[in-house]
N, C-alpha and C positions, 0 to 999 in steps of 0.2 A: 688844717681846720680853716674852714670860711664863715662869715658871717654874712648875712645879707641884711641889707634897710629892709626896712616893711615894703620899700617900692621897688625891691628885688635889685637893686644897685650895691656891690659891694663894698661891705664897712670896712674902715683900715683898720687894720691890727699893727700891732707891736709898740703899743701907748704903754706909757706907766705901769700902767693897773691889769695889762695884761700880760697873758704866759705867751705869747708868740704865737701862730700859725703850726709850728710843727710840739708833736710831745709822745710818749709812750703808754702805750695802755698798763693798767692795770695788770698781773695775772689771772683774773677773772673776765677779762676783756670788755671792763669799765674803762672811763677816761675820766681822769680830773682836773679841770681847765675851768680859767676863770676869765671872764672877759667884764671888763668895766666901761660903762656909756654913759655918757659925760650931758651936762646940760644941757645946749642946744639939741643933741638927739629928740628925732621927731616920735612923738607915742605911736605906739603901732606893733604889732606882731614882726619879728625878728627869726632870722628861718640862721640856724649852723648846722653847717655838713660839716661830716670827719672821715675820713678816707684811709682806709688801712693798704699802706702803699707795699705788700708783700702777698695780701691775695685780692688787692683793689674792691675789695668789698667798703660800702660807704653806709655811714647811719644818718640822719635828719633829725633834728630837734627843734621846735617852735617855740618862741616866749615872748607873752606880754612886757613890753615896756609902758610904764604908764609915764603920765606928766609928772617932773617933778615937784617937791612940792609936797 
C-alpha cells in the first residue's frame, strides 16, 4: 500500500496509527486498512494505491483531507 500528499510526494507509513504498507485482503477481495494523518498534514485530496503482489493487478482510492479543526 502507498499513500500519496495531495502534491503526489509520497506519505510515510508505519506511524502509530497505521496498519503498515503490506496486509491481506479480505476473501471477497476487500482490504481493511487504516491509515492515520496527523496535524501538520496539508488539506488536500490524498490518492492510495494497493497492489496485489500475486496477479500485480493494483486499485486507487482518493480522499479529502480537510483542515483540522
Amino acid at each position: 500500500m502507498n499513500v500519496a500528499y495531495p502534491d503526489g510526494k509520497p506519505y510515510p507509513l508505519g506511524g502509530a496509527g497505521d496498519r503498515g504498507t503490506q496486509g491481506e485482503a479480505n476473501g471477497d477481495g476487500s482490504l481493511n486498512t487504516r491509515w492515520q494523518c496527523y496535524g501538520p498534514d496539508p488539506e488536500g485530496t490524498y490518492t492510495m494505491t494497493v497492489r496485489d503482489e500475486a496477479t500485480g493487478k493494483t486499485a486507487t482510492a482518493r480522499f479529502y483531507v480537510d483542515k483540522p479543526g
